[in-house]
ZANU-109936 format. One record per atom (N, C-alpha, C): atom name; x, z, y; residue in one letter; residue number from 0. Coordinates in Angstrom, 2 decimals, padded with zeros to 5 digits. Atoms other than C-alpha are relative to their C-alpha. Layout:
<"CA"; <X; Z; Y>; "A"; NUM>
...
END
This chain:
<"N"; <000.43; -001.36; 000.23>; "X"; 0>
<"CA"; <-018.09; -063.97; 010.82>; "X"; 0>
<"C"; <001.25; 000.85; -000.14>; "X"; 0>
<"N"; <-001.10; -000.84; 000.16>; "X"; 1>
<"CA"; <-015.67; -061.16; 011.15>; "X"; 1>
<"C"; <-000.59; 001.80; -000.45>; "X"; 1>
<"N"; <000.32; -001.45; 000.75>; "X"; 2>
<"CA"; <-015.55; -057.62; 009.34>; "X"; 2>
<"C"; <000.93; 000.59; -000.57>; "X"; 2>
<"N"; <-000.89; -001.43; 000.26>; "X"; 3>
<"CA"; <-013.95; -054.09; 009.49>; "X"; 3>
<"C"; <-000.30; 000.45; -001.38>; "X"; 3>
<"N"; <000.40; -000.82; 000.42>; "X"; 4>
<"CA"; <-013.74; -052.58; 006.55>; "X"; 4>
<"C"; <001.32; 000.85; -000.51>; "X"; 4>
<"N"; <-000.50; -001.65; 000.21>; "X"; 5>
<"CA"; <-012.80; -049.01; 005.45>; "X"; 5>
<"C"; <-000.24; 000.46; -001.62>; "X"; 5>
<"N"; <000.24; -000.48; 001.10>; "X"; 6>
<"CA"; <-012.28; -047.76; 002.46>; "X"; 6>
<"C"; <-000.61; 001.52; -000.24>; "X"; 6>
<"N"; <000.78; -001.11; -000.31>; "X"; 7>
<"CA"; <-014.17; -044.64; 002.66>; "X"; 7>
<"C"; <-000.32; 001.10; -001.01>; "X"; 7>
<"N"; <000.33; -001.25; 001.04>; "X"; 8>
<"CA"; <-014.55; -041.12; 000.81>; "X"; 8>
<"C"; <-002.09; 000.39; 000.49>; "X"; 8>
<"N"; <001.28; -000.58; -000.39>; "X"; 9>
<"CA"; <-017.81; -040.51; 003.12>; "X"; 9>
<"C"; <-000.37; -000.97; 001.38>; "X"; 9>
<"N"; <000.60; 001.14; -001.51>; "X"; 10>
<"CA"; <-019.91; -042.77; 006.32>; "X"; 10>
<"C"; <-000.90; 000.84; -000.01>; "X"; 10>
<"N"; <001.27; -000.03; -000.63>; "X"; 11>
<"CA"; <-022.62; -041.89; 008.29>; "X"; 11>
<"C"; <-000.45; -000.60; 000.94>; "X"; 11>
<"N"; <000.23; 000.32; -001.83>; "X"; 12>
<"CA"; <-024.48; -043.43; 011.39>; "X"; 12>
<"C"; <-001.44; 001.07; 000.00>; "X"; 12>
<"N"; <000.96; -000.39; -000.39>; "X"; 13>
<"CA"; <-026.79; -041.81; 012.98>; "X"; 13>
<"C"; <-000.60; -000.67; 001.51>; "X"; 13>
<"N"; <000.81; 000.38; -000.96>; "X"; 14>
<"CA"; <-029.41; -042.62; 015.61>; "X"; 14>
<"C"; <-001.06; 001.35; 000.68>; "X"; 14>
<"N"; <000.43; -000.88; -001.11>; "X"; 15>
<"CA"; <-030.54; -040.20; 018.61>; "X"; 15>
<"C"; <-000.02; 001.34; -001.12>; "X"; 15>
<"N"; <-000.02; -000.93; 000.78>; "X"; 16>
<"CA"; <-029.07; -037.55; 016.29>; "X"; 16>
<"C"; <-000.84; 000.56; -001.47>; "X"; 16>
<"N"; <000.60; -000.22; 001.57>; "X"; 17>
<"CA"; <-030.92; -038.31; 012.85>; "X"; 17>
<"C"; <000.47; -001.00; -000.94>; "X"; 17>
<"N"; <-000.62; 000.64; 001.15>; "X"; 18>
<"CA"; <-029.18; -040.00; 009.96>; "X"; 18>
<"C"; <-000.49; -001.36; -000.62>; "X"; 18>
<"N"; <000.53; 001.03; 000.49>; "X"; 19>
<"CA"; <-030.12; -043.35; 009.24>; "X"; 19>
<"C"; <000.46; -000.77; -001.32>; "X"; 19>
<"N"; <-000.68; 001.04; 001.08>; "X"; 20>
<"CA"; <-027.57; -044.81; 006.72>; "X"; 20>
<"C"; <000.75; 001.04; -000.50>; "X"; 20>
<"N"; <-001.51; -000.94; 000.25>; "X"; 21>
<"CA"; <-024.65; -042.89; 004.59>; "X"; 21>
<"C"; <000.22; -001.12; -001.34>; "X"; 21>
<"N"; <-000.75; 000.32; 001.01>; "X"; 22>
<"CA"; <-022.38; -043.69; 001.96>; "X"; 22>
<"C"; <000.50; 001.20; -000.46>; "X"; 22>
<"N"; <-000.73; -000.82; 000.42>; "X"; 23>
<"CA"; <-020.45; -041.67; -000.39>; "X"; 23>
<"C"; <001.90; -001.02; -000.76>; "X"; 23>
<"N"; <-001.12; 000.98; 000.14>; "X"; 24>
<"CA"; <-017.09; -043.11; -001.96>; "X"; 24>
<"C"; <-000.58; -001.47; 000.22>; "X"; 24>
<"N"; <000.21; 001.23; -000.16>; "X"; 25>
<"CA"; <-017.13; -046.85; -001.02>; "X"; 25>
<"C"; <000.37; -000.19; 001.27>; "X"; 25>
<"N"; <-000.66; 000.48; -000.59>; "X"; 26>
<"CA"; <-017.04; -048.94; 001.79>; "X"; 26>
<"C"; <-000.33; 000.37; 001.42>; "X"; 26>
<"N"; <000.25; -000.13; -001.44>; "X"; 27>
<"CA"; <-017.41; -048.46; 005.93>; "X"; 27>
<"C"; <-000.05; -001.50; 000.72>; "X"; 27>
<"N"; <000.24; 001.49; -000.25>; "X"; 28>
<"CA"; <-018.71; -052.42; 006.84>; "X"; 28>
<"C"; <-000.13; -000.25; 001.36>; "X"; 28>
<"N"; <-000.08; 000.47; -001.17>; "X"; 29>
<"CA"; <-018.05; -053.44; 010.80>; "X"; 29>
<"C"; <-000.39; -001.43; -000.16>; "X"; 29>
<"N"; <000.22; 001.75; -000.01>; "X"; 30>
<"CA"; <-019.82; -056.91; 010.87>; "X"; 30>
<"C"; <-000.60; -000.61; 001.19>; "X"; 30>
<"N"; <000.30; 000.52; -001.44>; "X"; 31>
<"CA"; <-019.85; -059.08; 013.71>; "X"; 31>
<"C"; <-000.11; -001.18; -000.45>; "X"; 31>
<"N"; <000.66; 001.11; -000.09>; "X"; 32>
<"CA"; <-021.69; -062.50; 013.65>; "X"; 32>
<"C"; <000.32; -000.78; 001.13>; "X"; 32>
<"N"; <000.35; 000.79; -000.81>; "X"; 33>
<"CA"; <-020.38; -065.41; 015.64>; "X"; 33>
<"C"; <-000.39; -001.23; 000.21>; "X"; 33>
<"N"; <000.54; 001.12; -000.44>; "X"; 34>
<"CA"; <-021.57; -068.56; 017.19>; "X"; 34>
<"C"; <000.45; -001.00; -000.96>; "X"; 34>
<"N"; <-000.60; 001.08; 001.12>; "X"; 35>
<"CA"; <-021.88; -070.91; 014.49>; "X"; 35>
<"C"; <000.13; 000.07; -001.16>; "X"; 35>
<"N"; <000.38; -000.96; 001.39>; "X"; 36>
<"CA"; <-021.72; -068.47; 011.55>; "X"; 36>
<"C"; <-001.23; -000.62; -000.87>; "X"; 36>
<"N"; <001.30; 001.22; 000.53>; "X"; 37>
<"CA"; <-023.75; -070.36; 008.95>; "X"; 37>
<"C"; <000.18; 001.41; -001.22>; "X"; 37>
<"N"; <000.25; -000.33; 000.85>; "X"; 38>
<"CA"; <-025.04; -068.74; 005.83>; "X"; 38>
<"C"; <000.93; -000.05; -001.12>; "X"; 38>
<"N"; <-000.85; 000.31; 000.70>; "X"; 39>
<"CA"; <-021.83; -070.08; 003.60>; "X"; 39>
<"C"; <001.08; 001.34; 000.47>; "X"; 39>
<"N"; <-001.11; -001.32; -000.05>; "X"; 40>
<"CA"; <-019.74; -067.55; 005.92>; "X"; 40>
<"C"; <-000.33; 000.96; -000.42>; "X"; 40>
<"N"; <000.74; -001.16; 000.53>; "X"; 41>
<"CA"; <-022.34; -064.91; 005.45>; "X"; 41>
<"C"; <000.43; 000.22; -001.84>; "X"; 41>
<"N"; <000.29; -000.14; 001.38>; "X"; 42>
<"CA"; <-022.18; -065.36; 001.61>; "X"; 42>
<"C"; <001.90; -000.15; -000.53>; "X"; 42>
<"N"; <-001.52; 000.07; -000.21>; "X"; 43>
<"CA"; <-017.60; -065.92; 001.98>; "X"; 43>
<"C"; <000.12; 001.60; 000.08>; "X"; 43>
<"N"; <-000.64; -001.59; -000.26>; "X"; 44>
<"CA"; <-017.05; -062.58; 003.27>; "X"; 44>
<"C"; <-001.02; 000.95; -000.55>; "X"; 44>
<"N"; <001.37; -000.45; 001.18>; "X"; 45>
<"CA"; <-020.24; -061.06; 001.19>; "X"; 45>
<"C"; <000.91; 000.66; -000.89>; "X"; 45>
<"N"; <-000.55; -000.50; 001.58>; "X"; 46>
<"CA"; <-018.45; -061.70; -001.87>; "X"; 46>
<"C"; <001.96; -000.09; 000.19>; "X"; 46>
<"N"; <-001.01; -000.32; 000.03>; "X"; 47>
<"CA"; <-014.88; -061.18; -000.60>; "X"; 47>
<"C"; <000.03; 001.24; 000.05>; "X"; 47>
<"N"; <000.03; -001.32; -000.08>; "X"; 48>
<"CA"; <-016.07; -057.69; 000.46>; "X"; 48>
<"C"; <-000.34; 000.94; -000.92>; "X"; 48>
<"N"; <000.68; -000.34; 001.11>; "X"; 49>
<"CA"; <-017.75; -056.91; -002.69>; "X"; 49>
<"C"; <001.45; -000.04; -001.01>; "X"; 49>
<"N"; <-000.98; 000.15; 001.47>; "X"; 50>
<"CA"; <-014.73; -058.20; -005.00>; "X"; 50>
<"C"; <001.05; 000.46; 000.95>; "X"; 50>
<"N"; <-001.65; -000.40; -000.69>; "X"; 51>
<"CA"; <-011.62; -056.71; -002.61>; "X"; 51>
<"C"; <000.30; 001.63; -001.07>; "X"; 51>
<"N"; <-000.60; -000.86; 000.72>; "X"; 52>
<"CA"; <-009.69; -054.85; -005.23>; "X"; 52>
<"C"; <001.29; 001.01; 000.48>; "X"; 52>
<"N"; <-000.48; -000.72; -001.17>; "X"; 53>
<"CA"; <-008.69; -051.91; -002.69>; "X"; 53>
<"C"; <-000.31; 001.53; -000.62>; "X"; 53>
<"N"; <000.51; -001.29; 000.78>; "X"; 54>
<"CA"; <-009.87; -048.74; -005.14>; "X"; 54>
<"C"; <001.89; 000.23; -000.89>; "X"; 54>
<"N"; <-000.71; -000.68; 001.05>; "X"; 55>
<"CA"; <-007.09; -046.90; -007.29>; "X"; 55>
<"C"; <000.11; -000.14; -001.08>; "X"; 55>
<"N"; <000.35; 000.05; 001.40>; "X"; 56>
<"CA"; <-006.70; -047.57; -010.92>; "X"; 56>
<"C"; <000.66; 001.04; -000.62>; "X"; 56>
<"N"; <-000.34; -000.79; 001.03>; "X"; 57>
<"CA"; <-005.49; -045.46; -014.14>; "X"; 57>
<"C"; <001.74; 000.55; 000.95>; "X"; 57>
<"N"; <-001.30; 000.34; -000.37>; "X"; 58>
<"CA"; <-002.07; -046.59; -012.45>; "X"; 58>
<"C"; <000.51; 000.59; 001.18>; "X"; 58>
<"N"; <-000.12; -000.04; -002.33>; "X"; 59>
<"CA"; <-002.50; -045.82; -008.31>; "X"; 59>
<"C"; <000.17; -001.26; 000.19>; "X"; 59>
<"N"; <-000.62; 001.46; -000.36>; "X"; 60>
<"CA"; <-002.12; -049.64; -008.32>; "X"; 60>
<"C"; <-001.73; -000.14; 000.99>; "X"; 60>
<"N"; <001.01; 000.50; -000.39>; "X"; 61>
<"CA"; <-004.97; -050.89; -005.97>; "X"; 61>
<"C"; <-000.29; -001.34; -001.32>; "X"; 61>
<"N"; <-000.09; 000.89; 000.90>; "X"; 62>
<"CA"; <-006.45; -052.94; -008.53>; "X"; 62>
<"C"; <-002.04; -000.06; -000.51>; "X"; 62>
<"N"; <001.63; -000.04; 000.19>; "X"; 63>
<"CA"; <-010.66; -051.79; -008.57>; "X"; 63>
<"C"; <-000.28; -000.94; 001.36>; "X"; 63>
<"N"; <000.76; 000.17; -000.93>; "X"; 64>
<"CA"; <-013.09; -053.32; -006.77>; "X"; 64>
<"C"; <-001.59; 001.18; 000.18>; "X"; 64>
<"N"; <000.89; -000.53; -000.70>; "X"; 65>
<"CA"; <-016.05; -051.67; -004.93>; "X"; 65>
<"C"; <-001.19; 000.07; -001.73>; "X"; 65>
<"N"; <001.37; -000.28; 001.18>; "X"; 66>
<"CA"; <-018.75; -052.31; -008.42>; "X"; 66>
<"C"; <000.90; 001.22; -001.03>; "X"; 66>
<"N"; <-001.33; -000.39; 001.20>; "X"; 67>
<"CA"; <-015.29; -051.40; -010.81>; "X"; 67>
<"C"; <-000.16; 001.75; 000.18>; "X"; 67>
<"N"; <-000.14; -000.94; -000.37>; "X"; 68>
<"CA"; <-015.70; -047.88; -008.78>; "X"; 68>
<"C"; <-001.67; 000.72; 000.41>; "X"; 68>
<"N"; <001.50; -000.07; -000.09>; "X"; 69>
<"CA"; <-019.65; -047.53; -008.60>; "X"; 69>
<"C"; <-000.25; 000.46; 001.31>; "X"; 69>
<"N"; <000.01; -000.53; -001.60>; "X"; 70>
<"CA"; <-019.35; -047.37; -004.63>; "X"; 70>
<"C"; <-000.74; -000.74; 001.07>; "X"; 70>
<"N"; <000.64; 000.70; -000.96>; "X"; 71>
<"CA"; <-021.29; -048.05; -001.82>; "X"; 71>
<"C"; <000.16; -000.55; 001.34>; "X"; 71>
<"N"; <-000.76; 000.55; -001.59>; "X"; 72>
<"CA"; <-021.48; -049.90; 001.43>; "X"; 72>
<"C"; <-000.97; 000.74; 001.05>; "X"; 72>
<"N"; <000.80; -000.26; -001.26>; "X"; 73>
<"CA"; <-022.62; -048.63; 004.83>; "X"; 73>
<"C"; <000.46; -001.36; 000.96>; "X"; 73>
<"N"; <-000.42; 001.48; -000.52>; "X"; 74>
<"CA"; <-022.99; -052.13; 006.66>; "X"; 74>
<"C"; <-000.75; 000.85; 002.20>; "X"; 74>
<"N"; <000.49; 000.05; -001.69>; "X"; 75>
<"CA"; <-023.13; -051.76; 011.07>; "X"; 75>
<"C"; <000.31; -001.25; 000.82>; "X"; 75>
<"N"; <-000.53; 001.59; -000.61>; "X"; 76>
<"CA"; <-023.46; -054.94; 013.00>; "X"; 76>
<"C"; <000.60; 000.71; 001.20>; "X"; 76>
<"N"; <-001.11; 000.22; -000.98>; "X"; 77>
<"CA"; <-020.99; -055.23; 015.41>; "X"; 77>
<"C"; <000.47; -000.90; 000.86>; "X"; 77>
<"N"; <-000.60; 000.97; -000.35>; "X"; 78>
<"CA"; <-020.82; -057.69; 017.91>; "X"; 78>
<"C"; <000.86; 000.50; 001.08>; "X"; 78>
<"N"; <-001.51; -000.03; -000.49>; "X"; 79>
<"CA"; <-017.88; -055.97; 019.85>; "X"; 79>
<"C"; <000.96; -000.58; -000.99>; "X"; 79>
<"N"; <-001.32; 000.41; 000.97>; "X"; 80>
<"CA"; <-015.73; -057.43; 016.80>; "X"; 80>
<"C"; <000.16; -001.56; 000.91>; "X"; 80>
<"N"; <-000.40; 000.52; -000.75>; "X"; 81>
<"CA"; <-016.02; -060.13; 019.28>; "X"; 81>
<"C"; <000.51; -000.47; 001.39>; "X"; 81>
<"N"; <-000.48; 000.16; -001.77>; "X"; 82>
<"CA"; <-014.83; -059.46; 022.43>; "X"; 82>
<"C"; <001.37; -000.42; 000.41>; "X"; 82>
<"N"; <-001.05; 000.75; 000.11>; "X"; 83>
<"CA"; <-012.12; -061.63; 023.78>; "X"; 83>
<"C"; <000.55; 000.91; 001.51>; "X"; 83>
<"N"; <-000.58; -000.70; -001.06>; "X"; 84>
<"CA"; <-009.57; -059.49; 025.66>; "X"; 84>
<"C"; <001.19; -000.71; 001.02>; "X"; 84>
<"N"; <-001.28; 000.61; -000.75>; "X"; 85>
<"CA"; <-006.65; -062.12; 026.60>; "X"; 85>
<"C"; <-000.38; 000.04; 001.33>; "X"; 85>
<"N"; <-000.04; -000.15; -001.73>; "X"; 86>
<"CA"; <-007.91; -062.28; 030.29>; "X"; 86>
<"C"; <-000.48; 001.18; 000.09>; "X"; 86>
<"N"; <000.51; -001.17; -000.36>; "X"; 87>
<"CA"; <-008.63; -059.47; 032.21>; "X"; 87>
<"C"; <000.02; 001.82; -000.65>; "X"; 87>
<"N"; <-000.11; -000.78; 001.03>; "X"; 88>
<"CA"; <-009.27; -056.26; 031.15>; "X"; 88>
<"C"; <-002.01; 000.58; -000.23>; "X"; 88>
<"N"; <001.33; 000.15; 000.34>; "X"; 89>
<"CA"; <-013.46; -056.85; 030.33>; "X"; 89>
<"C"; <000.10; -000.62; -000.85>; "X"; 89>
<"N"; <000.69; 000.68; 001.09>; "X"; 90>
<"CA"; <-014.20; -057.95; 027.34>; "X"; 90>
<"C"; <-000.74; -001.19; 000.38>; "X"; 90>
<"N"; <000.80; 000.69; -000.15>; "X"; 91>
<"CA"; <-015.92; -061.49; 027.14>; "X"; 91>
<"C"; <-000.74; 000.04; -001.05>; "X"; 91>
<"N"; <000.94; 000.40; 001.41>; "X"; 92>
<"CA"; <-018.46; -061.68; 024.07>; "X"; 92>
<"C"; <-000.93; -001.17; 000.34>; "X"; 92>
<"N"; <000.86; 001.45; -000.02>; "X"; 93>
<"CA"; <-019.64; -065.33; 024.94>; "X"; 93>
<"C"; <-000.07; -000.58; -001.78>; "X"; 93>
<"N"; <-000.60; 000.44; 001.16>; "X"; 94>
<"CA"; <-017.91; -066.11; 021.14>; "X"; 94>
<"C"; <-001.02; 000.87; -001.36>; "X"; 94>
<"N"; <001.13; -000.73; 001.12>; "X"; 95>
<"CA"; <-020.98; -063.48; 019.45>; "X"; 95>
<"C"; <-001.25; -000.80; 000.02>; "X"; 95>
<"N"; <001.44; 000.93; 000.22>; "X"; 96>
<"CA"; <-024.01; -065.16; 018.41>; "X"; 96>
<"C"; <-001.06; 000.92; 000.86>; "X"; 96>
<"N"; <001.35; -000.79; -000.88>; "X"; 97>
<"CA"; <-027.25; -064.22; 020.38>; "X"; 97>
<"C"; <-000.53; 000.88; -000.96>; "X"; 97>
<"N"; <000.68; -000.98; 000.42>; "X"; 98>
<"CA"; <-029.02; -060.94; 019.37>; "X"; 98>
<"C"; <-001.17; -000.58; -000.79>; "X"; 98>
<"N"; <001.07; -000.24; 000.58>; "X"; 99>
<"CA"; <-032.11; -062.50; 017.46>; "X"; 99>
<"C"; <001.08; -000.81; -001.32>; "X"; 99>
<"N"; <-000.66; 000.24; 000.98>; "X"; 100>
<"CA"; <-029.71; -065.02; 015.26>; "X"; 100>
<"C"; <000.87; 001.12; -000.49>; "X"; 100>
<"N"; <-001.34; -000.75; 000.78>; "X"; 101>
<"CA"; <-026.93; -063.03; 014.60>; "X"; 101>
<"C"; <-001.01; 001.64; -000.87>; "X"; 101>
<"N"; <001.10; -001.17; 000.53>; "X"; 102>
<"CA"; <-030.10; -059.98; 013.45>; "X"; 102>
<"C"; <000.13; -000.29; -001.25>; "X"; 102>
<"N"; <000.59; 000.62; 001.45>; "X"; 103>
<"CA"; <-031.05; -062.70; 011.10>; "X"; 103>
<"C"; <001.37; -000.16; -001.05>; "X"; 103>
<"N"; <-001.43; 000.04; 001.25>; "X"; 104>
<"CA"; <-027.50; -063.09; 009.47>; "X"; 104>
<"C"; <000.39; 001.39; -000.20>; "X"; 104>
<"N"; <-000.49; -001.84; 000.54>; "X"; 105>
<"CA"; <-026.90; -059.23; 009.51>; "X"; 105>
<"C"; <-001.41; 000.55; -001.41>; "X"; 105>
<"N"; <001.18; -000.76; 001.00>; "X"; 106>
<"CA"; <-030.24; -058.94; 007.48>; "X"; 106>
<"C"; <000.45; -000.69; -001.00>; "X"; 106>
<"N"; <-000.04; 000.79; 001.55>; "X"; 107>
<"CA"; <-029.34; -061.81; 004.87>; "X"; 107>
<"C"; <001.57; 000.77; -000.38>; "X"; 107>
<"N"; <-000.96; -001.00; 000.26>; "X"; 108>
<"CA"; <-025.78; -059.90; 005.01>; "X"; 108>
<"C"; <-000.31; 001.02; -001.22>; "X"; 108>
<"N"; <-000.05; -001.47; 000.80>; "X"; 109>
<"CA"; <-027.35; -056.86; 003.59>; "X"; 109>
<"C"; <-001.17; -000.17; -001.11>; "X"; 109>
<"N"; <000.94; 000.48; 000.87>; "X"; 110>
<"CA"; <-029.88; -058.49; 001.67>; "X"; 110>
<"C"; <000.82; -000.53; -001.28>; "X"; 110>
<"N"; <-001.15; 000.89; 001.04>; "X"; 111>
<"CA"; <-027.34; -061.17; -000.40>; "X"; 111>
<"C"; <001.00; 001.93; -000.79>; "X"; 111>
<"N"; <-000.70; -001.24; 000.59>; "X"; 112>
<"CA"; <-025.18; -057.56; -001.09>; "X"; 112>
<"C"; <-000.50; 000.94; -000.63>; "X"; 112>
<"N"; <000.56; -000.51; 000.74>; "X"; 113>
<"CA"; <-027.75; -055.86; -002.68>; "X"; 113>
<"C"; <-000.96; -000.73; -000.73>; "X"; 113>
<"N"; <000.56; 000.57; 001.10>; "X"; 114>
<"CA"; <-029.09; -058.61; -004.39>; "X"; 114>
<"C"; <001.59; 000.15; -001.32>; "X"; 114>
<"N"; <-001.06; 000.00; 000.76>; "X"; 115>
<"CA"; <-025.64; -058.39; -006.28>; "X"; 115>
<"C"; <000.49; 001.19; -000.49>; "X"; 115>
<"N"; <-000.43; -001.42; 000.66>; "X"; 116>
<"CA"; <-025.93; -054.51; -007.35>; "X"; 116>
<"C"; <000.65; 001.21; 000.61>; "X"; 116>
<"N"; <-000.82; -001.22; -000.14>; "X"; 117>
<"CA"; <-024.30; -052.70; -004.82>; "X"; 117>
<"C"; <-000.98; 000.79; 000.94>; "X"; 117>
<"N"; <000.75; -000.58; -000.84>; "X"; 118>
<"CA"; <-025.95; -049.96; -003.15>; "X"; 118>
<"C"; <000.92; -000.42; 001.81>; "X"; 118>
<"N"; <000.57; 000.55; -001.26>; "X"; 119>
<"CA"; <-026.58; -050.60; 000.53>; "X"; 119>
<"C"; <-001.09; 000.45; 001.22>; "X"; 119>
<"N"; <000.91; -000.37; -001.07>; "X"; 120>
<"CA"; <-027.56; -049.14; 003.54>; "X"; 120>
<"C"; <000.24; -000.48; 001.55>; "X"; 120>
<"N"; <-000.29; 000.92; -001.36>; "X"; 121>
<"CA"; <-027.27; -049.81; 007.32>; "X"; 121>
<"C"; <-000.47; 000.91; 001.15>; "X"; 121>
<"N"; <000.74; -000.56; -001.26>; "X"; 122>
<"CA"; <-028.05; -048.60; 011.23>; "X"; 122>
<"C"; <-000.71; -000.76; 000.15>; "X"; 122>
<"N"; <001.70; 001.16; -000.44>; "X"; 123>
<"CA"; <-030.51; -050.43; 013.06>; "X"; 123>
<"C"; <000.67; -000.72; 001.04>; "X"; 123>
<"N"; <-000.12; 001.71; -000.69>; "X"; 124>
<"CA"; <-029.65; -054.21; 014.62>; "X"; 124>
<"C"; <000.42; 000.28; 001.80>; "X"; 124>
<"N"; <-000.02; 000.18; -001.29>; "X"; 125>
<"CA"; <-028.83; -053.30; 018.33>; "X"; 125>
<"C"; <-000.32; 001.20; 000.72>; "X"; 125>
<"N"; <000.20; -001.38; -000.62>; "X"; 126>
<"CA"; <-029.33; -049.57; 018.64>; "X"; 126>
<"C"; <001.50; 000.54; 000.47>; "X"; 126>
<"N"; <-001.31; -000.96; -000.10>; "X"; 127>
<"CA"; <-026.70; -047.03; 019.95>; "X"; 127>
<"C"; <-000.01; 000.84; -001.26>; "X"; 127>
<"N"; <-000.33; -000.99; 001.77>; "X"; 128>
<"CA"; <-025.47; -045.39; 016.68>; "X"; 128>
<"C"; <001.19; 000.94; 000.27>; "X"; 128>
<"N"; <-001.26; -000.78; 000.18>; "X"; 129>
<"CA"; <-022.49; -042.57; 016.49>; "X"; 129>
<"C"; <000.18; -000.53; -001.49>; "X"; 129>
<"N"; <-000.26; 000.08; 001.26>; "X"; 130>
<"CA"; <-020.81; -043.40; 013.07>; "X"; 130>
<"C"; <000.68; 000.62; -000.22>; "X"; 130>
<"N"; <-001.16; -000.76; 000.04>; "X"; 131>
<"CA"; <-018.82; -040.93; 011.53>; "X"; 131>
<"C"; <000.85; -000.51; -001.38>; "X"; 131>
<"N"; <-000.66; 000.06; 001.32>; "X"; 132>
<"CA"; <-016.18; -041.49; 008.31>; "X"; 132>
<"C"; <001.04; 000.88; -000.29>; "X"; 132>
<"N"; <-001.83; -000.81; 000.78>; "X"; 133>
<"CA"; <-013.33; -040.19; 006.12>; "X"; 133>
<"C"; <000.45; -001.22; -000.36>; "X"; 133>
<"N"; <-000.43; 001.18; 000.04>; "X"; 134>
<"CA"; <-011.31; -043.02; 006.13>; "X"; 134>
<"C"; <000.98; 000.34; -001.57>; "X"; 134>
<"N"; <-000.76; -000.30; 000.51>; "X"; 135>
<"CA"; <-009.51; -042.87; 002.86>; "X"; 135>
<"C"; <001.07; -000.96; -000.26>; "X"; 135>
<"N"; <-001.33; 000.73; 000.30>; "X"; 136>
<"CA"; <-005.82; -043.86; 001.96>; "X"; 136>
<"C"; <001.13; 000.34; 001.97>; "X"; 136>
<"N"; <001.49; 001.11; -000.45>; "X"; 137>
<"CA"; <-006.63; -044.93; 005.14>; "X"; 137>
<"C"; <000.58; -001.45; -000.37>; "X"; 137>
<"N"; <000.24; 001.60; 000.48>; "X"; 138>
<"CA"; <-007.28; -048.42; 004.05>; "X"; 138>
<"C"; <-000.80; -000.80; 001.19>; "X"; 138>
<"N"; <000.72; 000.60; -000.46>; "X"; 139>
<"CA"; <-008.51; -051.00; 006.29>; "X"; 139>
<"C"; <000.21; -001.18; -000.04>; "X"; 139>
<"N"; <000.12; 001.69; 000.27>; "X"; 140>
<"CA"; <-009.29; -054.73; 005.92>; "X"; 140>
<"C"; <-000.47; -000.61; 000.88>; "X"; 140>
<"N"; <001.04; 000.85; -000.71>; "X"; 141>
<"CA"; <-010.07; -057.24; 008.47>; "X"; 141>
<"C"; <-000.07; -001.33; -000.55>; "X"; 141>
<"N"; <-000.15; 001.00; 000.69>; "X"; 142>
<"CA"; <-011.15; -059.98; 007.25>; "X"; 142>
<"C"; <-000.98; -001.25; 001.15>; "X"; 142>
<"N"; <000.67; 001.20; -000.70>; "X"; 143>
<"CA"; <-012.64; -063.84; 009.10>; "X"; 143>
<"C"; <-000.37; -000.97; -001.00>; "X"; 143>
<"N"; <000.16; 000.66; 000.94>; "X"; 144>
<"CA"; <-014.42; -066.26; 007.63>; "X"; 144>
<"C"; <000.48; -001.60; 000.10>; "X"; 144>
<"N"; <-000.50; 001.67; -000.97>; "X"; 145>
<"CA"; <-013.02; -069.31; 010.16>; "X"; 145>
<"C"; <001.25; 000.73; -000.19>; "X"; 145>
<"N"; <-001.97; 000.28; -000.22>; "X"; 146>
<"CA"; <-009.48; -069.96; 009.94>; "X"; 146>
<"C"; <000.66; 000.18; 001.69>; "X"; 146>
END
């Protein structure tokens, strides 16, 4: 499993120009699901994304995490996070899980993350979305759950 994230002042996606998901301070979540992705990765990068102490403290030290700062996530699946560019110049995404699995790990994704308190919203599984943000700092994290 692989995932963008953004540290974010503001998110939105929208769908055929009506607002489906937002955030306010918190996080901007790119999650891409691949082949093989078991429920252990899902629940790895869950709670790495949840506890990444990437917020500001008393200090300016990065040193909060995402609850520490009462902030939310806007989660968008993403399976361009797997497109393999070394050959050519087309993208391959053979390395993304098929559209009905990889659904089912984007739902327990956002399910497991708001069973744990944080607010939580999302686009929709396979639509065209525009997303907009304020990237703040800017901050960004990529993170994998395979070595």
């Amino acid at each position: 499993m692989r995932a963008v994230v953004q540290r974010v002042t503001q998110a939105d996606v929208k769908i055929e120009g009506e607002v489906r998901g937002k955030t306010e301070k918190g996080f901007l979540v790119l999650l891409g699901v691949g082949n093989g992705d078991t429920e252990e990765d899902m629940k790895y990068i869950a709670d790495k994304i949840i506890n990444l102490r990437i917020f500001s403290d008393e200090n300016d030290k990065m040193n909060l995490s995402l609850a520490d700062v009462d902030g939310g996530m806007l989660v968008i699946s993403q399976f361009t996070l797997y497109g393999d560019c070394l050959h050519g110049r087309r993208p391959y995404f053979g390395d993304a899980m098929e559209p009905e699995g990889a659904n089912d790990m984007y739902e327990k994704f956002v399910a497991y993350v708001r069973s744990k308190g944080i607010h939580t919203e999302t686009g929709e599984f396979g639509a065209d979305m525009q997303v907009t943000l304020t990237n703040d700092g800017p901050v960004t994290i990529i993170l994998e759950s395979k070595k």
